[in-house]
C-alpha positions in Angstrom: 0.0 0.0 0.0 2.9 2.3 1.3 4.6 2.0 -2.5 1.1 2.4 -4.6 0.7 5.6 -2.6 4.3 6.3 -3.3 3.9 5.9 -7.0 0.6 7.7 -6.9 2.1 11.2 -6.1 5.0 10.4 -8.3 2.1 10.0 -11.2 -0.2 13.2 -11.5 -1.7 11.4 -14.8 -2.2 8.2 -13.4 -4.3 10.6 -10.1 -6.0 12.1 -13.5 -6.9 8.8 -14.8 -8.3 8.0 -11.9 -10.1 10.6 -10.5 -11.5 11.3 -14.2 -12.9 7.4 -14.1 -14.3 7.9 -10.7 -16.0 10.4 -11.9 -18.1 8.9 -14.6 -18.7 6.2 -12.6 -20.1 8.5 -9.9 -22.1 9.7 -12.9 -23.4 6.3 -13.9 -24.6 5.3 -10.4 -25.6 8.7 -9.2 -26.4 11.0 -12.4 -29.7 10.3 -13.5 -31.3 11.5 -10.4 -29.3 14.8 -10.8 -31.1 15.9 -13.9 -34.4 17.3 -14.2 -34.8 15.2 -17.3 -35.3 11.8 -18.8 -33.1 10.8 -21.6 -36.2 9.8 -23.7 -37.6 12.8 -23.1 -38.4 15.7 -26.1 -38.4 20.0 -25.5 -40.2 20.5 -28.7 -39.4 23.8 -28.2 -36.3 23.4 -28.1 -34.0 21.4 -30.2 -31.1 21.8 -31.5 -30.5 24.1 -28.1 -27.4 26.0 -27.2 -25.7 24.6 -23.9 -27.6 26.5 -21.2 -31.0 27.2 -22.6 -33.6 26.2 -20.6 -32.1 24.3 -17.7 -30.1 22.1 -20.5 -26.6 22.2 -19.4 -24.7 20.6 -22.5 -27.5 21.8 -25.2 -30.4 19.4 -27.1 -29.6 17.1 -30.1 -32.3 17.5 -33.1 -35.4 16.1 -31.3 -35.1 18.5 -28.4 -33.3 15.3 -26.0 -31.1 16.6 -23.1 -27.4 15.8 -24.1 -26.0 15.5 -20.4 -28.9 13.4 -19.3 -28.1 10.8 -22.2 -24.7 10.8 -21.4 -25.0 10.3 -18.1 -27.5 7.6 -18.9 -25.1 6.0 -21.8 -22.2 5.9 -19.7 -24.1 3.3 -17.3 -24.7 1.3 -20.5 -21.2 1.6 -22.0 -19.5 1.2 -18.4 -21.6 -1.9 -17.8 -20.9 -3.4 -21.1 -17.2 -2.4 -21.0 -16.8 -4.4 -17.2 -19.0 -7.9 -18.0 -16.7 -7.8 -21.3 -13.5 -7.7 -19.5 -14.8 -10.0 -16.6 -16.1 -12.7 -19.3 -12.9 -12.4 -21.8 -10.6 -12.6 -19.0 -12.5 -15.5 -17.3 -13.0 -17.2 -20.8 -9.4 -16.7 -21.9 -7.9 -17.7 -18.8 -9.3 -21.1 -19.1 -8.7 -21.1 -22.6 -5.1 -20.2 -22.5 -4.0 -22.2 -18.8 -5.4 -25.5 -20.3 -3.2 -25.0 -24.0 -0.2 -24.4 -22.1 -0.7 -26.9 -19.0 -1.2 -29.9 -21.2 0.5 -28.9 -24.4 1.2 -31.1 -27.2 -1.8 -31.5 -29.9 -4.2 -29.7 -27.3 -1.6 -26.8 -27.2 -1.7 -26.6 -30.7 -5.1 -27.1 -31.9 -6.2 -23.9 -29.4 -3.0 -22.1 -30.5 -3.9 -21.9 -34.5 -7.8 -22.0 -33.2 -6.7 -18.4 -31.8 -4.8 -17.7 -34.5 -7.3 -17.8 -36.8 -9.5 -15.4 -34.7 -6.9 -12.8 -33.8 -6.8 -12.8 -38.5 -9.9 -11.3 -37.9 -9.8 -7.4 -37.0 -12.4 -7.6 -33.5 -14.4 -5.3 -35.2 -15.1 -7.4 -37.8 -15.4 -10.3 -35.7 -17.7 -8.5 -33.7 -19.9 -7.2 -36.3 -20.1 -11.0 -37.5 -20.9 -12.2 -34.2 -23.6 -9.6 -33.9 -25.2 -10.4 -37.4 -25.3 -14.6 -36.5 -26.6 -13.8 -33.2 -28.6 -11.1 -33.5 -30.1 -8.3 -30.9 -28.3 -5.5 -29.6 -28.4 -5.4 -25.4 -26.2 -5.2 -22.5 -25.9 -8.8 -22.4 -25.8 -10.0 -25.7 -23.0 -6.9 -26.7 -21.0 -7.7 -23.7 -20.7 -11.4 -25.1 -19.8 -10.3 -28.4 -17.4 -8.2 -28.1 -16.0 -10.6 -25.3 -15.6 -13.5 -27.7 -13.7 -10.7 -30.2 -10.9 -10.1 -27.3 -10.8 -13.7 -25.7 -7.8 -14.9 -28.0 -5.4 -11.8 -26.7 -6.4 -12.6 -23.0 -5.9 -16.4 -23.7 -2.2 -15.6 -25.4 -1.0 -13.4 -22.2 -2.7 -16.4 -20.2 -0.9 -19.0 -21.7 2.6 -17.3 -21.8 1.9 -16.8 -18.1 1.6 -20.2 -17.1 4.5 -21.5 -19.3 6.7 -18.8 -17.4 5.8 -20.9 -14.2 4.8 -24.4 -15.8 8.2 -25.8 -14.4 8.7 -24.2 -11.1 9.4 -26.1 -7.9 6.0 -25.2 -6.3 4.4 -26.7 -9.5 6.9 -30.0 -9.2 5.9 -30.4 -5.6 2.1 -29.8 -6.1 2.2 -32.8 -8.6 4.0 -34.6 -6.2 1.4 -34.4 -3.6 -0.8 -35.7 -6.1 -2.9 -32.7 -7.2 -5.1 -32.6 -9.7 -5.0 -30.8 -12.9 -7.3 -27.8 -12.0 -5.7 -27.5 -9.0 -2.5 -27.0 -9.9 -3.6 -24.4 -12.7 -5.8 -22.1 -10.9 -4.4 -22.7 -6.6 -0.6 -23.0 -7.3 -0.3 -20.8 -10.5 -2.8 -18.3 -11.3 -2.0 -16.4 -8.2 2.0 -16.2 -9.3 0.4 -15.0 -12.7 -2.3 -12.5 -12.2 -0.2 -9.9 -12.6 -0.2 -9.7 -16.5 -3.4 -10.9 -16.6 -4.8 -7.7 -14.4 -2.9 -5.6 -16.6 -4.3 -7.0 -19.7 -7.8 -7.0 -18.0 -7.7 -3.1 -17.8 -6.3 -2.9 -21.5 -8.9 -4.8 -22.6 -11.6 -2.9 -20.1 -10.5 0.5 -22.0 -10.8 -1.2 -25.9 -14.4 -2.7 -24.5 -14.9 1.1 -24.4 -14.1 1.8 -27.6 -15.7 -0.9 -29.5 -19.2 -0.9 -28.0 -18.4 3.0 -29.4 -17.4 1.9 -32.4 -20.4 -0.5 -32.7 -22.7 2.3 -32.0 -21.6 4.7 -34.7 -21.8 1.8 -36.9 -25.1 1.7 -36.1 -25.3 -1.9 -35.0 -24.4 -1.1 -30.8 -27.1 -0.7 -28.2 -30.2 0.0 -29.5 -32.4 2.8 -29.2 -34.3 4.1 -26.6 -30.8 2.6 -24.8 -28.4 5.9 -25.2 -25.6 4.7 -27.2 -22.4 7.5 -26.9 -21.5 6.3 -30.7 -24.9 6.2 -31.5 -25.1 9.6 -30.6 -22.2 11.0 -32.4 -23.5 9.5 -35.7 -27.1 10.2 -35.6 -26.4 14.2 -34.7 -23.7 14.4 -37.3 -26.4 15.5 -40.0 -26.8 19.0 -37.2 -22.9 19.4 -36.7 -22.7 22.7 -38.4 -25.8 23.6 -36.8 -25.2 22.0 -33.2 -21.8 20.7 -33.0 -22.3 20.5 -29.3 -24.4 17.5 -30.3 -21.2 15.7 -31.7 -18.5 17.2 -29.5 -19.8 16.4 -25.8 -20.2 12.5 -26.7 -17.4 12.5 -28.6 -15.3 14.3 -25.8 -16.9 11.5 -23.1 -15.6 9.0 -24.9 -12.2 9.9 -25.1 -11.9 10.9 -21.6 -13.6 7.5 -20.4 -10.5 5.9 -22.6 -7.7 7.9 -21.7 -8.7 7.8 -18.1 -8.9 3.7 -18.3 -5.4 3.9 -20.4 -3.8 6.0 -17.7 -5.5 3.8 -14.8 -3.9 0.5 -16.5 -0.7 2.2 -16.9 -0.3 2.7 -13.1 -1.5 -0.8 -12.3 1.2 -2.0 -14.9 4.1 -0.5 -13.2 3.0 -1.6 -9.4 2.4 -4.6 -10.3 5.5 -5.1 -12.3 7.9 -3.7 -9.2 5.5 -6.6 -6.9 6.7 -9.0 -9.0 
């Protein structure tokens, strides 16, 4: 604790990161009963409003809807989606990549060109494929899609992780004792190989972020009356000229969401690293 505290003040953009995350998730929890509004909610007499008119802080998009209040509500969905993704690929590609290195040999194989063949495929792509096969467009069913696009990385830094301590003397005795398989891979090893594995988790937390973003300009993310932060940049890109506040303040809570994730797993990369 004494050195993560140490390495804090030594980092004012990892304390950025950090407090900038906190804050949208302070947002997601608590925002939506801080605004007067609802995010499916029209001011027909205003659209297209100018930050500040009539009680609407960040402006209206073209159907008179409340910009903060669907950010506030879309960063709940994206932070939601962006957390069960990580969880599930890093879950999935633990398994995954402990059993190809534990047993090795044709099993070892077979998963490694099994991967390879996904990682061919740009996630986007794979994800958009998913999505089509699969079909529907919620929390759930997004946060599984664009998990199975980012298992095989989280299964590679797995599975390099294990071989690094495959032959230790912990590992020798545990088999001596008579152990069994599982319990070797996920008693004895997995806690001397987290490390990576966090580190890759918040990587892969920060391009869950972008891609459910991606998705949603794309027009194929969460689906409407869900407040996609893509979504939102494409549909008000027809009214940038005439309210580029409509574009910029999603686009803007996107990047700082990913920067402030970036800078977050940076710090946990460098304590971790000295732990080890």
């Amino acid at each position: 604790m004494k050195y993560i505290l140490y390495q804090l003040k030594r980092s004012p953009l990892a304390i950025l990161g950090i407090a900038i995350l906190l804050f949208w998730i302070f947002l997601a929890i608590f925002g939506p009963s801080l605004t007067p509004f609802t995010h499916t909610e029209m001011d027909s007499l205003h659209q297209m409003a100018a930050p500040g008119v009539n009680n609407h802080v960040l402006g209206t998009d073209s159907l008179g809807r409340d910009l903060l209040t669907r950010i506030i509500v879309g960063s709940r969905s994206i932070l939601t989606v962006a957390l069960l993704t990580s969880i599930a690929s890093t879950f999935f590609g633990i398994i995954v990549g402990f059993s190809a290195g534990y047993f090795g040999g044709a099993i070892d194989r077979a998963v490694l060109r099994m991967l390879d063949i996904m990682m061919a495929i740009p996630p986007l792509v794979l994800a958009m494929v998913v999505l089509g096969v699969l079909g529907g467009s919620s929390i759930m069913s997004l946060s599984l899609i664009v998990s199975i696009a980012f298992i095989p990385a989280t299964a590679r830094v797995s599975r390099g992780s294990l071989l690094t301590c495959k032959s230790s003397e912990y590992v020798d005795a545990a088999r001596i004792r008579g152990e069994s398989h599982l319990y070797i891979m996920f008693v004895e090893i997995l806690p001397n190989t987290i490390g990576p594995i966090i580190v890759e988790a918040t990587a892969r937390f920060a391009y869950s972020i972008m891609m459910v973003a991606s998705l949603g300009f794309l027009g194929v993310g969460l689906q409407p009356p869900t407040p996609d932060w893509g979504m939102m940049v494409i549909e008000n890109r027809p009214i940038i000229t005439d309210a580029p506040w409509a574009v910029f303040y999603p686009a803007l809570a996107i990047a700082s969401l990913v920067i402030s994730i970036s800078l977050f797993s940076d710090f946990v990369s460098k304590v971790l690293i000295h732990e080890q």
